[in-house]
Structures are given as structure tokens and as C-alpha cells.
C-alpha positions in Angstrom: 144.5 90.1 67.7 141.5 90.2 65.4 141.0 94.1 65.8 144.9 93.8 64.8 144.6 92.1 61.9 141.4 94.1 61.0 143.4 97.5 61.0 146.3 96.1 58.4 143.4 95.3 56.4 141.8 98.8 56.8 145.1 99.9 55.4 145.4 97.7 51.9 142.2 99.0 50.2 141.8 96.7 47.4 145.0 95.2 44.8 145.1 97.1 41.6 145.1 95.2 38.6 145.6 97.0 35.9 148.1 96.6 32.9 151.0 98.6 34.4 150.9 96.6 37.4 151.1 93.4 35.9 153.9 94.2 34.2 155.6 96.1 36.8 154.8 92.4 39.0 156.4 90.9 36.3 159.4 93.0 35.3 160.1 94.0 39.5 158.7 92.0 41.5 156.6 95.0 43.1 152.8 94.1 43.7 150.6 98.0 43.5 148.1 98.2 46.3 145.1 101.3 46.9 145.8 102.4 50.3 144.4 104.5 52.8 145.0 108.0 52.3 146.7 108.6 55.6 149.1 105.7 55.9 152.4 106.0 56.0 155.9 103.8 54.3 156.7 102.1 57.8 152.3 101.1 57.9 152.2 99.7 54.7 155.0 97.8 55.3 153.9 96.2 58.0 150.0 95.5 57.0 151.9 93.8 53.5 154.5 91.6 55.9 151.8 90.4 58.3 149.0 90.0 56.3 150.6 87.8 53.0 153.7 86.7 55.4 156.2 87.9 53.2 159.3 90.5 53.8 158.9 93.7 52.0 162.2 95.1 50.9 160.9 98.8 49.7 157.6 100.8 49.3 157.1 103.7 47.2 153.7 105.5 47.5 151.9 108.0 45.0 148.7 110.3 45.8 146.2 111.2 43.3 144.3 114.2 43.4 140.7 113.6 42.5 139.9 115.0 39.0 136.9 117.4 38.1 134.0 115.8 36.4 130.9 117.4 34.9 127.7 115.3 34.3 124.7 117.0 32.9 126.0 120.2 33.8 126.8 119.7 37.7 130.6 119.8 38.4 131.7 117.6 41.0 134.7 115.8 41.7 136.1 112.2 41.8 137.8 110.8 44.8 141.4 111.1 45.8 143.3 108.3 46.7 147.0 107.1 47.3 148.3 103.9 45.2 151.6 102.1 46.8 154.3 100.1 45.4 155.2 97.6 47.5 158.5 95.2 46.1 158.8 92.1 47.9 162.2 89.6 48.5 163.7 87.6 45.8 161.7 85.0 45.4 158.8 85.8 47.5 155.2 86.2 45.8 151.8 87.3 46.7 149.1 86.0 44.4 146.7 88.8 44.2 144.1 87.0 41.9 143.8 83.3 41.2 145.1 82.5 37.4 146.9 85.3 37.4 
């Protein structure tokens, strides 16, 4: 069960708390996750339902291509990474940071 429970984590990277999301958590109910590149609706789903116990009624996902970066003349490249939107029941809450 623990190596369960430690692969829905692998999939919810880290909350995003940014200005957007708050209000979008405000106005929709949807709570915006970084997730691993490579997971899928139905995954991110599941890791949101088991790990907060709560019942997920739709997820919408985004990818971001890393942009190109220059410092002191060498180009390089930030990473790419996928940001979900998970919207959770009526009524239902996940409290992502303490105060908030």
C-alpha cells in the first residue's frame, strides 16, 4: 500500500499557488496542481481522490513547453512541465496551504 500511495504522490508534483489559481479556487472550485509530465486525466484523478479523499468531478490539463533562456551568452532552456486543473464536488475542499 505504501509504494501505492507513494506513486499518487509521484504524480501531484507540488500545488501551484499563484494568483490565477486562487481565484480560479475561489470563483470554481478547481484546485491547479504541477504534474508529472506523462500522466494522464483518468491518473490525476485518481492520485487527487485517494490522496485528499475527495471526488473529483473533472480535470483539465495544460503542457508548457520550456522557454529559451540566455545567461551570460550561453542559451539553454527551462524545463517543460504540465499544470492540471482539477474541480472537485460541491462542497468538497482541499486546503492546499494553511491560512489560505
Amino acid at each position: 500500500m505504501a509504494d501505492n500511495k507513494q506513486s499518487l504522490s509521484g504524480i501531484l508534483r507540488r500545488p501551484l499557488i499563484t494568483e490565477k489559481s486562487t481565484v480560479t479556487r475561489h470563483l470554481s472550485g478547481s484546485i491547479t496542481f504541477e504534474v508529472h509530465p506523462d500522466a494522464n486525466k483518468p491518473q490525476i484523478r485518481k492520485a487527487v481522490e485517494k490522496l485528499f479523499d475527495v471526488k473529483v468531478v473533472d480535470v483539465k490539463t495544460m503542457n508548457y513547453i520550456g522557454k529559451l533562456k540566455r545567461v551570460k551568452g550561453q542559451a539553454g532552456t527551462q524545463k517543460s512541465w504540465k499544470k492540471a486543473l482539477v474541480k472537485l464536488a460541491e462542497g468538497q475542499t482541499i486546503e492546499v496551504v494553511e491560512g489560505l
